[in-house]
N, C-alpha and C positions, 0 to 999 in steps of 0.2 A: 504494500500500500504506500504510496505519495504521502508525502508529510502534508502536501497542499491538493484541494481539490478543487478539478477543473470543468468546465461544464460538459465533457464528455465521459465525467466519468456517470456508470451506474451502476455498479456494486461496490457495496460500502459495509465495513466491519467497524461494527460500532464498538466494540471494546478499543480499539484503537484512537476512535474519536470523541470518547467519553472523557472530560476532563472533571478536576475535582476542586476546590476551592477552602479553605480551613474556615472563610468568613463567612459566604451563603452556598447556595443551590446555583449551580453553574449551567447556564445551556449554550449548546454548540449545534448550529446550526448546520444540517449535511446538505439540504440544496433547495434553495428556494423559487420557485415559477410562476406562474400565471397562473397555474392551476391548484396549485399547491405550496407547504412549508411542510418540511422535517426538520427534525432536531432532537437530539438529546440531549440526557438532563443525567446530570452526575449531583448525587445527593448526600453528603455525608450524614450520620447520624444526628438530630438534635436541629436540621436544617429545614425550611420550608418552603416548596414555592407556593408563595401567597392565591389563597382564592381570588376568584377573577372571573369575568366573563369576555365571549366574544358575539359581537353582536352580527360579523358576517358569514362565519363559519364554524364547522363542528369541529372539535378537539378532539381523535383519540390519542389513548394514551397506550403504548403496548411496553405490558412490564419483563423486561429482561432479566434482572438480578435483585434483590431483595425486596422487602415491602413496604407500603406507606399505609399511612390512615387518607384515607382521601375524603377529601369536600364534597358534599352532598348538596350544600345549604342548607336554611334553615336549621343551623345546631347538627346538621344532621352531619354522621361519618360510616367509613365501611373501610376494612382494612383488608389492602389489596395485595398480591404478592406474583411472583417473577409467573409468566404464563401466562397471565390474564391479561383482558381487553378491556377498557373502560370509554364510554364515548359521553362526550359532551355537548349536546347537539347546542344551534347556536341563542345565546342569553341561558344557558345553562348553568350554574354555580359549578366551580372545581376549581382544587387545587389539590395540595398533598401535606404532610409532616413527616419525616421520617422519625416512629419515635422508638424504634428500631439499635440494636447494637453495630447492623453491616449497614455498607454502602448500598444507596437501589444508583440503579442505572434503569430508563427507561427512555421507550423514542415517542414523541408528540407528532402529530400528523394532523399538521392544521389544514384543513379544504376549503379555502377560498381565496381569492387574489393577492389579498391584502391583510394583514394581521393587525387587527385589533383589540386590544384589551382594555376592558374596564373593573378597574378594584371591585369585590365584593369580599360580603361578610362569609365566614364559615359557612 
């Protein structure tokens, strides 16, 4: 694998592009189009990416390596682990916490042109 990615690449090994951060939750984005955004997310323990919504497109999430408690809204959670699929269709509440001992790794697969987020509560 290329240390840098160019737009013809299209297979990608994401433990190679998973970065990790000691301050927050880190995301690295793998290629982003017109149709679409990828990205993953290096999580160390104790770290969290903030709930949030998007008001133009669905967010999944596919989990690779450890687990989170993720964002439901309203108060609400559900604790998710490496294998699973979570989708946030759009104006959805999600986010995650790792409250976990390991690292998650997981990839976001934003579908729509443009990415936008707006803060929300848990």
């Amino acid at each position: 694998m290329k240390d840098t990615l160019s737009s013809t690449d299209r297979i990608f090994d994401v433990e190679k592009l998973v970065r990790f951060s000691l301050e927050k939750a880190i995301v690295t984005e793998i290629s982003i189009t017109k149709y679409s955004g990828i990205a993953v997310w290096g999580v160390h323990p104790g770290q969290e990416v903030p709930a949030h919504t998007h008001p133009d497109g669905q967010d999944t999430w596919i989990m690779i390596r450890g687990e989170l408690t993720y964002y439901l809204g309203n108060g609400e959670k559900k604790v998710i682990s490496s294998g699973q699929i979570d989708i946030a269709e759009p104006l959805q509440v999600h986010g995650a916490i790792n409250e976990g001992s390991e690292d998650v790794v997981f990839l976001s697969i934003y579908s729509a042109p443009s990415l936008k987020v707006i803060p929300a509560s848990p």
